[in-house]
C-alpha positions in Angstrom: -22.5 16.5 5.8 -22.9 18.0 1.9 -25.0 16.1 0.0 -22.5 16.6 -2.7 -20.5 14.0 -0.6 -22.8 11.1 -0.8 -23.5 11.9 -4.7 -19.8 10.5 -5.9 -19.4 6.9 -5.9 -15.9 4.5 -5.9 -16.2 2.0 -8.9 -14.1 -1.2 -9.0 -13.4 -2.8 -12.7 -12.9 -6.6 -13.5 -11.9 -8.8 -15.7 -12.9 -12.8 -15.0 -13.1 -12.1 -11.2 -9.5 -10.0 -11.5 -9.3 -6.6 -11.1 -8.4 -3.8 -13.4 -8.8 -0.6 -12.5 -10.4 2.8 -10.2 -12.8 5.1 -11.2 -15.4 7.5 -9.8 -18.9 7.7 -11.1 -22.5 9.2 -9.9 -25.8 8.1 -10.1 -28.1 10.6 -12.7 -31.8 10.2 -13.4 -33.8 9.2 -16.3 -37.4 8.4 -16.1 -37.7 5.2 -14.5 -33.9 4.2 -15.1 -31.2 4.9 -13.2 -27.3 5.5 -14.8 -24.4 5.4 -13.4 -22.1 8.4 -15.1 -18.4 7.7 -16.2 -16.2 7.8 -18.3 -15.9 5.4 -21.6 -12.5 4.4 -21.0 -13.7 3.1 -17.4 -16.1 0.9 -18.9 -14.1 -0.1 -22.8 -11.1 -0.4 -20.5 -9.4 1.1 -24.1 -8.1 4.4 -24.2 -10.4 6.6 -26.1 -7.8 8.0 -28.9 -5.9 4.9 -29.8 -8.9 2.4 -28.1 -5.5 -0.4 -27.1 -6.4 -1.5 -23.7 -5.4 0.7 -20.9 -4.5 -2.8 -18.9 -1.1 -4.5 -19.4 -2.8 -7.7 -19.2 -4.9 -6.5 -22.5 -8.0 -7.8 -20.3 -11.4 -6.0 -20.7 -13.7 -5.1 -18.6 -16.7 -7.8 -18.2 -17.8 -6.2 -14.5 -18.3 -3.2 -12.8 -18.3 -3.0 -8.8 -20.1 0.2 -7.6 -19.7 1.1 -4.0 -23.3 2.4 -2.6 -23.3 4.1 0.3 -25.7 3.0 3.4 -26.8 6.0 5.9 -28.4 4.5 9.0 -29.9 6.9 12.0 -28.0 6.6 14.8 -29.9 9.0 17.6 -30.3 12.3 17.1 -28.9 13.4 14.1 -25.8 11.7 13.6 -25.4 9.0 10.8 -23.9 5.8 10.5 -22.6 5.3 7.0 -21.1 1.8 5.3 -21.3 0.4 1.9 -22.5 -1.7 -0.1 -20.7 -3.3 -3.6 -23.2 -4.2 -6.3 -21.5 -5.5 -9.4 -23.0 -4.6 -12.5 -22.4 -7.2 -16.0 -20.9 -4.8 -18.5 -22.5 -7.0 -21.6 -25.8 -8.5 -22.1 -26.2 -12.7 -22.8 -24.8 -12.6 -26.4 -21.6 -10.3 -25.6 -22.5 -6.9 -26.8 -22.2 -3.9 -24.1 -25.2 -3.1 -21.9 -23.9 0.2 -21.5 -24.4 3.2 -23.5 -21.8 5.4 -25.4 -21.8 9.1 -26.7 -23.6 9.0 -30.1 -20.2 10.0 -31.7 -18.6 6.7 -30.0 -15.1 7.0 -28.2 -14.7 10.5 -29.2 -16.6 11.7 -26.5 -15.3 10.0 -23.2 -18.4 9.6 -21.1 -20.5 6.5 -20.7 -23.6 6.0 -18.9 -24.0 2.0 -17.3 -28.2 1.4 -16.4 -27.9 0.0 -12.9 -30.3 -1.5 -10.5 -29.5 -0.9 -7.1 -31.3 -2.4 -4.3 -33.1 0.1 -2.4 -33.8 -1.6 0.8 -29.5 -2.2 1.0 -28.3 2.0 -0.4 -29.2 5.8 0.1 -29.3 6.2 -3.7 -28.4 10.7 -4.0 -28.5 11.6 -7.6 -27.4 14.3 -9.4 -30.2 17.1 -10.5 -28.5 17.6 -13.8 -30.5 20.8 -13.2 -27.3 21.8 -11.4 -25.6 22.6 -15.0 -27.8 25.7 -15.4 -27.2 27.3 -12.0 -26.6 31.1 -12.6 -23.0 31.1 -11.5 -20.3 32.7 -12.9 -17.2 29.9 -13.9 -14.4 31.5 -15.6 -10.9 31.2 -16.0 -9.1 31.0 -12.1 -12.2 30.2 -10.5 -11.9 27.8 -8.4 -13.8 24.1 -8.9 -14.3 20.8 -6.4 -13.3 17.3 -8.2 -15.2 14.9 -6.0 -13.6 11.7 -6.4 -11.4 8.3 -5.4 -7.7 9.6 -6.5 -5.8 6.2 -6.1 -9.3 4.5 -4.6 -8.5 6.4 -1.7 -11.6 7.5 0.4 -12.3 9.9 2.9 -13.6 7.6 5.4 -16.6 5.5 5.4 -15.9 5.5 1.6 -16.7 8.9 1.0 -15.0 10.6 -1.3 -12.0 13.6 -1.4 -12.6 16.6 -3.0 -9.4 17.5 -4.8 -9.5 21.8 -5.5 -8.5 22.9 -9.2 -9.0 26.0 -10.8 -10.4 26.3 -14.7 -7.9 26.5 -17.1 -9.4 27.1 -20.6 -12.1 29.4 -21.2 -15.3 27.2 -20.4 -17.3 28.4 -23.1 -14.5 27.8 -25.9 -14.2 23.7 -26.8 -10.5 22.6 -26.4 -9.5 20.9 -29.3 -12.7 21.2 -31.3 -14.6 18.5 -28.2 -16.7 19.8 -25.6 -13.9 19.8 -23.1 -12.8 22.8 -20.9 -9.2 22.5 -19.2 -8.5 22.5 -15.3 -5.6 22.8 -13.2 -5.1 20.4 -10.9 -3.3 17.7 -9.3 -5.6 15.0 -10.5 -4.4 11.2 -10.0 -6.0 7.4 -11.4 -9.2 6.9 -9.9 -10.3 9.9 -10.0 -11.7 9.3 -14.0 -15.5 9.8 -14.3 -15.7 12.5 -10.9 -18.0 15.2 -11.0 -16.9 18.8 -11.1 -18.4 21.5 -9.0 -18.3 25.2 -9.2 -19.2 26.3 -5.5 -19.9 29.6 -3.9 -20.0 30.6 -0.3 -20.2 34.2 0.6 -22.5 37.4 -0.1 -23.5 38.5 -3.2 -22.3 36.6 -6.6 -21.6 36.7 -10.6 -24.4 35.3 -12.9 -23.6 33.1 -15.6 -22.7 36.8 -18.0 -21.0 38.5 -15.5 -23.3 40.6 -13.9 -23.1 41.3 -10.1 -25.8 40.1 -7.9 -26.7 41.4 -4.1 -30.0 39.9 -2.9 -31.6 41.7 -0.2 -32.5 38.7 1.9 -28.8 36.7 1.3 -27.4 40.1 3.0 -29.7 39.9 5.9 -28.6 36.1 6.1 -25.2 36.8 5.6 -23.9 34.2 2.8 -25.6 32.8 0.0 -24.5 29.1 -1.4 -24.9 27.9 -4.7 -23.7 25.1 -6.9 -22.8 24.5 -10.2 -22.0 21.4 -12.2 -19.8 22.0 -15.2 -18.9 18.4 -16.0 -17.3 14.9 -15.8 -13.9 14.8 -15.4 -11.6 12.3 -17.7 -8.3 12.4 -18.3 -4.9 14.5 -17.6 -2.9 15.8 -20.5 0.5 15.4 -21.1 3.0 14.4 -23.4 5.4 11.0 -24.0 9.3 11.8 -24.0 11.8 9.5 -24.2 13.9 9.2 -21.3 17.1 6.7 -20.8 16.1 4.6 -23.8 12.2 4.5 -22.0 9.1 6.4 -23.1 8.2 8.1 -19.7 4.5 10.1 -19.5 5.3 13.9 -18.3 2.1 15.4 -16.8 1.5 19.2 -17.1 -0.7 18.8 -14.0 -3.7 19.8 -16.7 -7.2 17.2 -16.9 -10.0 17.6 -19.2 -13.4 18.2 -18.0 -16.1 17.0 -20.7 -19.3 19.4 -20.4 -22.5 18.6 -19.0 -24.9 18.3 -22.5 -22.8 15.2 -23.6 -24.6 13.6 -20.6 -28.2 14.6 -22.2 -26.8 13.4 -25.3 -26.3 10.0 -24.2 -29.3 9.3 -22.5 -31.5 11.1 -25.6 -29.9 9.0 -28.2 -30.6 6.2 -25.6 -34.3 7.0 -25.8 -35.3 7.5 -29.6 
């Protein structure tokens, strides 16, 4: 099984015991803390630009379900894997949100929730943020791995699917003035707050500037594999038309992908 597999995680919103809405998140690291990674419009419930509720109910978000997954030894190397829901209050006694936005607020639409997961009940796998500095070539038409819950949909045992895009937008150029790059792919709800993955499998690859690499022991293996995590995905982009007397959302089958650093960003601001 890729680890990368057990790393995304199915969230489940509420509102007084009803439910809202899908998203994906993953667990990241941070001294003794642990915080699940998502996007702000997963945990506002408002869209980010206008900040209305995304619900029709106008209901917020007071409760976040994340689904844990459980890996239990079953002889010899095969696993048994289940899950386990733990929900997580989205505001603190006296109302205010226990979760933590970008330093720039809504603008930037990634949040990170501190959670507490029980250990004896979950296989916690975080993300090495580490992975964002993998020397690996990501330019435009290379391919990338969303790993998420499109429609809450799972790949059995609640595992996630991992939806193929290619970048869009030059990744080192913001797209419209945020730290955003553009990918192409058929994205759907639930899928807000995935990771995004730059993956190689073969012999001999392109560093980070281009250059062309050949190690002498990955030819005597035969393929080399390396990761790269270029950010959390948000949101697709589109435009509103008016159609038979009805505004109808046309997709350009186009999603933004905010970069790793906002990630550092939140948890920095978090700690000073």
């Amino acid at each position: 099984m890729d680890r990368l597999s057990l790393v995304s995680l199915r969230l489940q919103t509420t509102c007084k015991g009803l439910r809202l809405g899908q998203a994906t998140g993953f667990i990241v690291d941070a001294g003794d803390q642990h915080y699940c990674i998502t996007n702000w419009h997963v945990l506002a419930g408002r869209h980010p630009q206008t900040t209305q509720p995304l619900s029709p109910t106008g209901g917020l978000p007071d409760k976040a379900f994340v689904y844990y997954h459980t890996t239990t030894p079953v002889g010899g190397d095969k696993l048994n894997i289940t899950w386990s829901a733990i929900g997580e209050s989205l505001n603190d006694d006296n109302g205010y949100p226990r979760w933590l936005a970008h330093p720039t607020g809504a603008k930037v639409d990634v949040a990170a929730l501190p959670v507490s997961p029980p250990s004896e009940h979950v296989t916690l796998v975080p993300l090495s943020l580490a992975l964002a500095d993998t020397n690996l070539f990501a330019g435009v038409g290379e391919t990338v791995s969303i790993v998420g819950y499109p429609f809450g949909i799972t790949g059995g045992a609640f595992l996630p699917i991992w939806k193929t895009g290619h970048i869009a937008s030059e990744p080192d150029v913001d797209y419209e003035d945020a730290p955003v790059f553009v990918v192409d792919a058929t994205t759907r709800e639930g899928m807000s707050g995935s990771p995004v993955y730059r993956r190689f499998h073969g012999v001999g690859w392109r560093t980070r500037r281009g250059t062309e690499m050949m190690d002498s022991r990955t030819v005597r293996a035969g393929s080399s594999e390396l990761t790269r995590f270029m950010g959390v995905y948000a949101s697709r982009i589109g435009r509103i038309k008016e159609q038979d007397g009805e505004a109808v959302e046309e997709s350009a089958e186009l999603g933004r992908v905010w970069k790793p650093h906002v990630i550092g960003e939140i948890l920095n601001a978090a700690a000073t």
